[in-house]
N, C-alpha and C positions, 0 to 999 in steps of 0.2 A: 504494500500500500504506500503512496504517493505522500510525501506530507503534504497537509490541507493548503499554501497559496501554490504549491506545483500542481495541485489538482485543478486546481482554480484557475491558472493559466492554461495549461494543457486542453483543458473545457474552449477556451475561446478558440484552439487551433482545429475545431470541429464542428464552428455554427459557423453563421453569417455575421451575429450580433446579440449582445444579451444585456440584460441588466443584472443587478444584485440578486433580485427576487428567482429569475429566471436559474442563476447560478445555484443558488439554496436548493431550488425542486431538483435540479440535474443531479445532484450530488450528494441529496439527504438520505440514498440508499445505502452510501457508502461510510457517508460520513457525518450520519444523522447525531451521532454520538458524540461528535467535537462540540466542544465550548465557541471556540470562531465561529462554529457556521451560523451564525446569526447576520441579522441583515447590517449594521453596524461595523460590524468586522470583515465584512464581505466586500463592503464599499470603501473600506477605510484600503485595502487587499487591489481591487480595482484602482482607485485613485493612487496608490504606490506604484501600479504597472504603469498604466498612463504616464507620471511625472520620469519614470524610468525608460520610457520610450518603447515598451511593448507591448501596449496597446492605446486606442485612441476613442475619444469621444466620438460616436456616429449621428445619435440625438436623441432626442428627449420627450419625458410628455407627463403631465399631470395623471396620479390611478384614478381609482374612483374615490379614496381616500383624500383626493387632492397633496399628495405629495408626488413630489416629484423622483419620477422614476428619467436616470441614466442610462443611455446603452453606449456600449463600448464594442469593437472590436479590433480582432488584430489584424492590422496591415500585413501589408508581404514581407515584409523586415523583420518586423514583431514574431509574426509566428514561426520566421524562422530560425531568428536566437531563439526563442520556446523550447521547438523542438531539435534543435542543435543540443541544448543543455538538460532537456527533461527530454529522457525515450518513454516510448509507451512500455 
């Protein structure tokens, strides 16, 4: 098993795009059990890749909750240091 932000990374080099919430459902089979997988620490995980250059804001939107949900994904750059450094 992956540590929880290599999992978290590795997840964006196999969608389009996602946000926090979308990352939590993908991953709570595996890793329902971690203390991070919370929405909080999911984004805080996201917004360190982003400022690190391996992923990228794609765009955004109010839920029904009215907050604001992020999506991100990784460019061609991005998921390739990803998976240069995390193998499956």
């Amino acid at each position: 098993m992956k540590p929880l932000n290599y999992a978290i990374l590795k997840y964006f080099t196999k969608v389009e795009e996602a946000c926090a919430d979308d990352v939590i459902e993908a991953l709570k089979g595996e890793y329902g059990n971690f203390k991070a997988l919370k929405k909080n620490a999911v984004i805080t995980a996201l917004m360190t890749a982003e400022a690190n250059g391996l992923l990228e804001e794609k765009r955004f939107e109010l839920d029904e909750n009215n907050e604001l949900r992020v999506y991100y994904h990784a460019h061609e750059d991005g998921a390739a240091t990803i998976n240069k450094y995390i193998k499956d």
